[in-house]
C-alpha positions as CSV (number, residue, x, y, z in Angstrom):
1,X,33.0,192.6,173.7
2,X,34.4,193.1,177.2
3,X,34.4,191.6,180.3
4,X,32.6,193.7,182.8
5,X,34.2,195.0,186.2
6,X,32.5,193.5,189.6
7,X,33.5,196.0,191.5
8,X,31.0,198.1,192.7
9,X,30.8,200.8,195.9
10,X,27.7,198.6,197.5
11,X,29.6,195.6,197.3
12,X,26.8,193.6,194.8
13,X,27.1,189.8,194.9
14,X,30.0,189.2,192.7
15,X,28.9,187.4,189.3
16,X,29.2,183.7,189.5
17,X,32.3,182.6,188.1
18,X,34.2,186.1,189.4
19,X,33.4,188.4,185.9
20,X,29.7,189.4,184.6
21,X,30.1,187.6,181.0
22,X,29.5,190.1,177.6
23,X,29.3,188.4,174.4
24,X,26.9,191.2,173.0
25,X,29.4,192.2,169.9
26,X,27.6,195.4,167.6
27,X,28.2,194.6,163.3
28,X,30.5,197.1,161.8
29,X,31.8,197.8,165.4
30,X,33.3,194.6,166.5
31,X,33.2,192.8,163.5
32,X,33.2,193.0,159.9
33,X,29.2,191.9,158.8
34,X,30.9,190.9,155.5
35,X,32.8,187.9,157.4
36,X,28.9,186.2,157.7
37,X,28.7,186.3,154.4
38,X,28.7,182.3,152.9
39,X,28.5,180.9,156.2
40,X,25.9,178.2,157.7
41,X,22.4,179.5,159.2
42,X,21.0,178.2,162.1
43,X,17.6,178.9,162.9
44,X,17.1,179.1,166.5
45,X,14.0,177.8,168.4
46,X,12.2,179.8,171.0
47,X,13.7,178.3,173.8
48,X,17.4,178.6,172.1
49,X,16.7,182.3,171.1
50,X,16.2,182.8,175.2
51,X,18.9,181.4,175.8
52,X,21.4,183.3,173.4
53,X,20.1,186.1,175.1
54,X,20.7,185.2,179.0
55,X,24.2,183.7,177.8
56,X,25.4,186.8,175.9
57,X,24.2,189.4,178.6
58,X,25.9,187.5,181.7
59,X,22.2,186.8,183.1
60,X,23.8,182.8,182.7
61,X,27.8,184.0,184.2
62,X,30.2,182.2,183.4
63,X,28.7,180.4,180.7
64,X,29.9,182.4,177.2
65,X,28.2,179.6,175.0
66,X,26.2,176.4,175.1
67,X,28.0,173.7,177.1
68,X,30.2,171.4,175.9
69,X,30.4,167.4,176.5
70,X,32.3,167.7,179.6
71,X,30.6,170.6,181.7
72,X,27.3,168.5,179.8
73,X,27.3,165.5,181.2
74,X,29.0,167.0,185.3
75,X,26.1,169.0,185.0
76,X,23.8,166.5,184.2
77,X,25.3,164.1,186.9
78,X,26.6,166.4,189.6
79,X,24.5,169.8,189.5
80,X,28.2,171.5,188.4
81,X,30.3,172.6,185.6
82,X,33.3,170.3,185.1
83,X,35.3,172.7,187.0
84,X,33.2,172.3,190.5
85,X,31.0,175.8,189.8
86,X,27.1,175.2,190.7
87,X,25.0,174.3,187.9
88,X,21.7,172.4,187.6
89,X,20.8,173.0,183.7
90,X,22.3,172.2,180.5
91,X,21.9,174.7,178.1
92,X,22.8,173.4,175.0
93,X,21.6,174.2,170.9
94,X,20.3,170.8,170.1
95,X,20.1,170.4,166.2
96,X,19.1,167.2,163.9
97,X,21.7,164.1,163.4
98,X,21.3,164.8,159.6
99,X,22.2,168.1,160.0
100,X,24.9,168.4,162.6
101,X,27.6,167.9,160.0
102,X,26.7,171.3,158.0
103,X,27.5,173.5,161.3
104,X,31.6,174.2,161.5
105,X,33.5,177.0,162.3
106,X,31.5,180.2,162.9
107,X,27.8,179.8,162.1
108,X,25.2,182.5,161.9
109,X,22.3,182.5,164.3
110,X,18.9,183.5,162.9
111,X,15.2,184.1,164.5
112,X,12.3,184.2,161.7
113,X,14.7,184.3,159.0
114,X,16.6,187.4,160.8
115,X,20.1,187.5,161.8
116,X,20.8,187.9,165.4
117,X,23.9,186.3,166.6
118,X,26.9,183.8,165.6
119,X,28.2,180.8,167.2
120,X,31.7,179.3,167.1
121,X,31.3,175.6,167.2
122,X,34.1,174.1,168.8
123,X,32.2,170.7,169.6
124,X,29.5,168.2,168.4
125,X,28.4,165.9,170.8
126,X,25.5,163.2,170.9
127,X,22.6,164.2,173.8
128,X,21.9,162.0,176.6
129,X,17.8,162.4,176.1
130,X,17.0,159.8,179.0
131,X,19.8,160.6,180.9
132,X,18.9,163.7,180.8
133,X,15.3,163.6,181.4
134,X,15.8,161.4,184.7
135,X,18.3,163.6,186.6
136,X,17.3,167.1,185.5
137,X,13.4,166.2,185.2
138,X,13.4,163.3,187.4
139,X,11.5,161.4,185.2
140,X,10.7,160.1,181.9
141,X,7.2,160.6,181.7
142,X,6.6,162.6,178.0
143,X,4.2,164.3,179.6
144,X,6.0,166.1,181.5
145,X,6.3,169.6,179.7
146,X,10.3,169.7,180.0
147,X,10.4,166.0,179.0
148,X,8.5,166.8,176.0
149,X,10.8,169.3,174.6
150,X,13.6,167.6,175.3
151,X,12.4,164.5,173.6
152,X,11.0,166.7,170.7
153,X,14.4,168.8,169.9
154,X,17.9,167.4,167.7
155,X,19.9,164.4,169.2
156,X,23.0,166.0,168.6
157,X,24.5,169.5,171.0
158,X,26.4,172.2,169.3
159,X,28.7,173.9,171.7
160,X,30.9,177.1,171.7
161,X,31.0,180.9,172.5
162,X,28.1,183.1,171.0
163,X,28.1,186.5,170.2
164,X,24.6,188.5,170.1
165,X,24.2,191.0,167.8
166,X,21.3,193.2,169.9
167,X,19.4,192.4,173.2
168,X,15.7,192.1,172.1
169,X,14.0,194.1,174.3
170,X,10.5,192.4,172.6
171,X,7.2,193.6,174.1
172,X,8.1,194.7,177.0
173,X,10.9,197.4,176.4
174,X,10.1,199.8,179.5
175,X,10.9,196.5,181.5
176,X,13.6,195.0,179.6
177,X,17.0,195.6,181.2
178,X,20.2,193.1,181.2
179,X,21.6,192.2,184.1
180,X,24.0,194.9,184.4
181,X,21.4,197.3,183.9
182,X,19.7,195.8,187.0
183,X,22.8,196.5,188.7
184,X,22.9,200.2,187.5
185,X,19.0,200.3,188.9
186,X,20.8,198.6,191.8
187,X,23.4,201.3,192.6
188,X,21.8,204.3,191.4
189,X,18.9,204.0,194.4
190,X,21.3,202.5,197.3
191,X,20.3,199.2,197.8
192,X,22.5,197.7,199.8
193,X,20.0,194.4,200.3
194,X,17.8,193.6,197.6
195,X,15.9,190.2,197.0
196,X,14.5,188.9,193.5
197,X,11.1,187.1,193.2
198,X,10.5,184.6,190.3
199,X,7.0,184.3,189.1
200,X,5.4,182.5,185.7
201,X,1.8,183.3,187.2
202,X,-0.6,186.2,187.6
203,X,0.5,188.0,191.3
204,X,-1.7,187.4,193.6
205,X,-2.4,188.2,197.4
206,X,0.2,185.5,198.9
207,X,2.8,186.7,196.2
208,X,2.3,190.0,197.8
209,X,2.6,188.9,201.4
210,X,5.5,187.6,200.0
211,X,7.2,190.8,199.1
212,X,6.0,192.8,201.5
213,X,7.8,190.4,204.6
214,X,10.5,190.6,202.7
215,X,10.8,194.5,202.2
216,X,10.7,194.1,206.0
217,X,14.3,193.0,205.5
218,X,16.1,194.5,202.3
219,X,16.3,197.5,201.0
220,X,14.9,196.6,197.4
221,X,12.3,194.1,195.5
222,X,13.1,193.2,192.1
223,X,9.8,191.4,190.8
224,X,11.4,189.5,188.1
225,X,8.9,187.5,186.3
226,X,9.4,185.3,183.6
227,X,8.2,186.1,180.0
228,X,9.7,183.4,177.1
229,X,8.4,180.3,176.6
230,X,6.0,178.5,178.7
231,X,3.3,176.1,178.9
232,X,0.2,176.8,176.4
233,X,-2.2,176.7,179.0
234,X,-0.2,179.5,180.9
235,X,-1.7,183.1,182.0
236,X,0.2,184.8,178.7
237,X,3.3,187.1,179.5
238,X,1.7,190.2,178.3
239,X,-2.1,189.7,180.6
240,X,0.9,189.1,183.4
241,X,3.3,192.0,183.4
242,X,-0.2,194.3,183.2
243,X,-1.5,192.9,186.6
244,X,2.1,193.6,187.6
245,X,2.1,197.0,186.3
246,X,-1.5,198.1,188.2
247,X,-0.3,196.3,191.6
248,X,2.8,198.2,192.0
249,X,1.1,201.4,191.2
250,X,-1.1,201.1,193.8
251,X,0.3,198.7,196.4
252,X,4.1,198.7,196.4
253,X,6.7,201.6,197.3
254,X,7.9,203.2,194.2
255,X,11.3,203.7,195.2
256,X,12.1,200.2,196.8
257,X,10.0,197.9,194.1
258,X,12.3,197.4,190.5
259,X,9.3,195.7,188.1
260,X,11.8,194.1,185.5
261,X,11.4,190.4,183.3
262,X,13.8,187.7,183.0
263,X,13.8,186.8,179.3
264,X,14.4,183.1,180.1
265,X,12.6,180.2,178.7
266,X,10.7,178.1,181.0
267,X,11.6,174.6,181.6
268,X,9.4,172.9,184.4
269,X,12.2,171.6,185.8
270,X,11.3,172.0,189.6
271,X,14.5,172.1,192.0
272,X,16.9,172.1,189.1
273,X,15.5,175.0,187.6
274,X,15.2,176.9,191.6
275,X,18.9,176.7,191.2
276,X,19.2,178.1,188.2
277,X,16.4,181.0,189.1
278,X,18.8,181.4,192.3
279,X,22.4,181.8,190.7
280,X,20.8,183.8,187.5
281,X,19.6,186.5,190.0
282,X,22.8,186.4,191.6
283,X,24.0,187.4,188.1
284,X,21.7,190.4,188.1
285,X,23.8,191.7,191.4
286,X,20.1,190.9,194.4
287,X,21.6,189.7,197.9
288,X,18.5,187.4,198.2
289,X,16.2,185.0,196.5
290,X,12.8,183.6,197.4
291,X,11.7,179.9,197.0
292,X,8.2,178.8,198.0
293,X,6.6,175.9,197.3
294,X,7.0,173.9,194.3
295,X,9.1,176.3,192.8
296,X,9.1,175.8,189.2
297,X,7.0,172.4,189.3
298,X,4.2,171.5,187.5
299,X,1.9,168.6,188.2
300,X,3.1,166.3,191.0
301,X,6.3,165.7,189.5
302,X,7.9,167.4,192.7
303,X,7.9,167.4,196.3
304,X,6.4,170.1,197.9
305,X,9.7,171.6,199.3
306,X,12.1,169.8,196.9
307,X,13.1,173.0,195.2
308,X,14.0,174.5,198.8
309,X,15.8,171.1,200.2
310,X,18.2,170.5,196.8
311,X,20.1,174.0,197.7
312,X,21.4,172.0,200.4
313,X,23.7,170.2,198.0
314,X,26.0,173.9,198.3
315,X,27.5,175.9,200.8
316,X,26.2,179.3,201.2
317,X,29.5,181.0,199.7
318,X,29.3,178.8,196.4
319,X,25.7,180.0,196.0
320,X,26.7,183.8,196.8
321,X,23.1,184.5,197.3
322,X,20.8,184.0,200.2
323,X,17.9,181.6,199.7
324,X,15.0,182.9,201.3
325,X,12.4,179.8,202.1
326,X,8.9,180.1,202.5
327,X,6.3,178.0,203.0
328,X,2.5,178.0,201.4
329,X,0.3,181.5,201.9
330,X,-3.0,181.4,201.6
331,X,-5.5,183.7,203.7
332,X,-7.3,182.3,206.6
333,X,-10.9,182.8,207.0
334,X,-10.5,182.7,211.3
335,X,-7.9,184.9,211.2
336,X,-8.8,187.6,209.1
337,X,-5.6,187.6,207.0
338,X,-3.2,185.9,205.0
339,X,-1.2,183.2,207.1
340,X,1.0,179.9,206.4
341,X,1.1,176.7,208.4
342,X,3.6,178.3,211.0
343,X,1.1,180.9,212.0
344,X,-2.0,179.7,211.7
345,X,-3.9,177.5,213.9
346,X,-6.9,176.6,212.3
347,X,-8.3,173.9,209.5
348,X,-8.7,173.8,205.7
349,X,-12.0,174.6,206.3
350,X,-11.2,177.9,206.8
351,X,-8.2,178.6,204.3
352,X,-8.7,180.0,200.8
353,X,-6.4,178.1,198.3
354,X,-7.0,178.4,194.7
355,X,-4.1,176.6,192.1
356,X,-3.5,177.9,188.7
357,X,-5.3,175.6,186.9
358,X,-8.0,176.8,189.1
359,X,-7.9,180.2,188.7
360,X,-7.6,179.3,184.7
361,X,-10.7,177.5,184.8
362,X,-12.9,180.8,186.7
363,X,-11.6,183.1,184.3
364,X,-12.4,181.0,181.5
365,X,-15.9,180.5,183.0
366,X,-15.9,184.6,183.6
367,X,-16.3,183.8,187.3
368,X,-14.7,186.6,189.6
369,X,-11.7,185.9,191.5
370,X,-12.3,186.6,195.4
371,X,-10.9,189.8,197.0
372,X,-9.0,187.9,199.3
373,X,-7.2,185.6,196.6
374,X,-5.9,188.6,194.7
375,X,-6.9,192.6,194.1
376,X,-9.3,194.1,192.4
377,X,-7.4,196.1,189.8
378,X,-5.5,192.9,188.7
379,X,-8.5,190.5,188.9
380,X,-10.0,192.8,186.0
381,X,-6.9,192.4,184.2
382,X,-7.2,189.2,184.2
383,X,-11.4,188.9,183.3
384,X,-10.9,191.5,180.6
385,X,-7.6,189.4,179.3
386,X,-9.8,186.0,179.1
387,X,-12.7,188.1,178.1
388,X,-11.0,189.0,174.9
389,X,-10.3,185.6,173.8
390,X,-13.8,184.9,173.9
C-alpha cells in the first residue's frame, strides 16, 4: 500500500488532508494470507462494508480507519477531526459490549462469511448513541432512518487502520471506479472544471436542468449517484443507474458527462451528510459540488436550505471545493419550462412538483409520470421496474 501523488498537470483539488489515502493491500503481494490464519472475524454490516470501501480507496481522505475516541467525539461536537480538518460524520465499526473484548490486534474483516479486509484495532471505545443522534441527526426521534441504525448497531467503536483486500465493483462494474480512477477519467479528457452531482433518487427533469446550467460553467459532469444502503422504500440502485444510463445516451454530451456511483452507504443525515457528499467528491479530484434543497434529508427533519447554510461553518480553502447552491426546480406551467423561485413569477397553481414518495406511490399504482416531471425513456424504466414487482 502507497500513498498516492496529488500532483497532477490540471491542478485537481488536492485530497483533503494533502495525500489521496490507499489502504487497498493484494494477499500474497503485500502480505502473507497465512498471517490471518487463527485470528478474530468480524463480520461486517452493510453500512460498514461501504464504508471499508470508501476508507481504503481515499474516497474518505485522510481517514485510513474508523475513528478513534478523540477525532469521535471533535467530530461529533465540532464538525472536525481532532486536528481542526472538516468533518461532519463518524465513521466508526460499532460491535456488541459482550463482544468487544474478542477483537485485539489485527482482526479479519468478512462479508457473508468471505474475507475481504483486516483491521488493526488500536482502540475500544464506548459510543455516545444520544449524543450522537442529537448533533449529527438533530434529533432523537427512532424514526428517523439514521437514528434507527444508530440505535440498532453495537454500543462499543472499534478503531484503527484497515486494509482492503479487493474493491467490489458489485453490480455495477462498467460504473465502478475509485476515486483515483475518477481522477484518471478526469485527466485523460481535459477537464480543467468539473462538478459532481449526488443523487439517491430516479433523475428527473429538474436534476437535468441541474446539470445542464452547470455544464454552462465546467468543463465536466460527474453524475455520481449513490448505490449502498438506503431506505427500503427507496427507488432500488439498479431501476436507478438504468434511468441514468438511457438519459445520458440521449440527452447529455458524451464527452463532458462521467456516469460513475459512489459506493457509500446512506445515512439521512441532512447537512451533516452535504458535508460529507462535498469533501468525498473533493476526494474524487471535481472542482465543484451541487446542493439543492434538503440535501440528504428525509421527512421534515431538516430545513429546507440547512444542508446549503451549515457549509458556512468553513472557509472556502478548508472545503477545497466549490459549493454550488441551488434552489427548488420544478417546471412552470405559464412559463413553458422548468424555473425556480428566482425566475419565476407565477403561483403554485401553475408549478408541477411531485416528491418521491409521490412519484413511489404512481408507479406503484402503474400511473404514468408526466413528460414534464421527467423523460420518457426513464419513466418506462421506471413503470417496467415497479411493473416487475407486481
Amino acid at each position: 500500500m502507497t500513498t498516492l501523488p496529488t500532483s497532477s498537470p490540471l491542478l485537481l483539488p488536492t485530497p483533503l488532508g494533502g495525500t489521496l489515502v490507499n489502504r487497498v493491500g493484494r494477499p500474497g503481494h503485500d502480505f502473507d494470507p497465512a498471517e490471518l490464519k487463527g485470528l478474530p472475524r468480524l463480520e461486517l454490516s452493510d453500512r460498514s462494508s461501504a464504508d471499508l470501501e470508501m476508507l481504503a480507496t481515499g474516497a474518505y481522505s485522510p481517514l485510513t480507519g474508523f475513528l478513534g475516541e478523540a477525532d469521535y467525539l471533535s467530530v461529533i461536537e465540532r464538525l472536525r477531526l481532532a486536528d481542526g480538518t472538516p468533518w461532519s460524520i463518524p465513521i466508526t465499526l460499532p460491535v456488541a459490549r459482550e463482544e468487544a473484548g474478542l477483537y485485539t490486534g489485527r482482526v479479519v474483516l468478512t462479508r457473508g462469511g468471505e474475507v475481504v479486509g483486516t483491521l488493526d484495532v488500536q482502540e475500544r471505545y464506548s459510543a455516545r448513541k444520544s449524543l450522537e443522534a442529537r448533533e449529527v441527526y438533530r434529533t432523537e426521534d427512532p424514526a428517523h432512518p439514521g437514528v434507527a441504525a444508530l440505535y440498532a448497531q453495537g454500543d462499543v467503536n472499534l478503531a484503527g487502520p484497515v486494509t482492503l483486500f479487493e474493491v467490489p465493483r458489485g453490480n455495477f462494474p462498467r460504473h465502478h471506479r475509485t476515486p483515483l480512477e475518477v481522477r484518471e477519467v478526469i485527466e485523460a479528457r481535459g477537464w480543467r472544471t468539473s462538478v459532481a452531482f449526488q443523487t439517491r433518487n430516479p433523475i428527473h427533469r429538474a436534476h437535468e436542468y441541474l446539470h445542464k446550467v452547470t455544464l454552462e460553467l465546467v468543463d465536466g459532469l460527474l453524475l455520481h449517484p449513490l448505490v449502498g444502503q438506503t431506505k427500503g422504500d427507496d427507488v432500488p440502485a439498479a431501476t436507478r443507474v438504468k434511468a441514468y444510463e438511457v438519459l445520458l445516451d440521449s440527452y447529455y454530451p458524451q464527452a463532458r458527462t462521467l456516469l460513475s456511483v459512489y459506493p457509500a452507504a446512506m445515512r439521512y443525515a441532512g447537512p451533516r451528510e452535504a458535508i460529507l457528499h462535498a469533501l468525498s467528491r473533493r476526494n474524487y479530484g471535481v472542482t465543484h459540488f451541487i446542493v439543492g434543497r434538503d440535501h440528504a434529508g428525509v421527512g421534515s427533519y431538516y430545513g429546507t436550505y440547512e444542508a446549503q447554510e451549515i457549509f458556512g461553518n468553513f472557509s472556502g480553502e478548508e472545503l477545497g471545493i466549490k459549493i454550488l447552491k441551488f434552489e427548488h426546480t420544478f417546471y412552470c406551467g405559464a412559463c413553458g419550462q422548468l424555473v425556480s423561485p428566482r425566475t419565476c413569477p407565477h403561483g403554485r397553481e401553475h408549478h408541477l412538483v411531485l416528491s418521491g414518495t409521490r412519484v413511489r406511490e404512481k408507479l406503484r399504482a402503474g400511473e404514468a409520470l408526466p413528460a414534464e416531471f421527467t423523460r420518457p425513456e426513464v419513466a418506462e424504466v421506471l413503470r417496467e421496474a415497479y411493473a416487475a414487482q407486481g
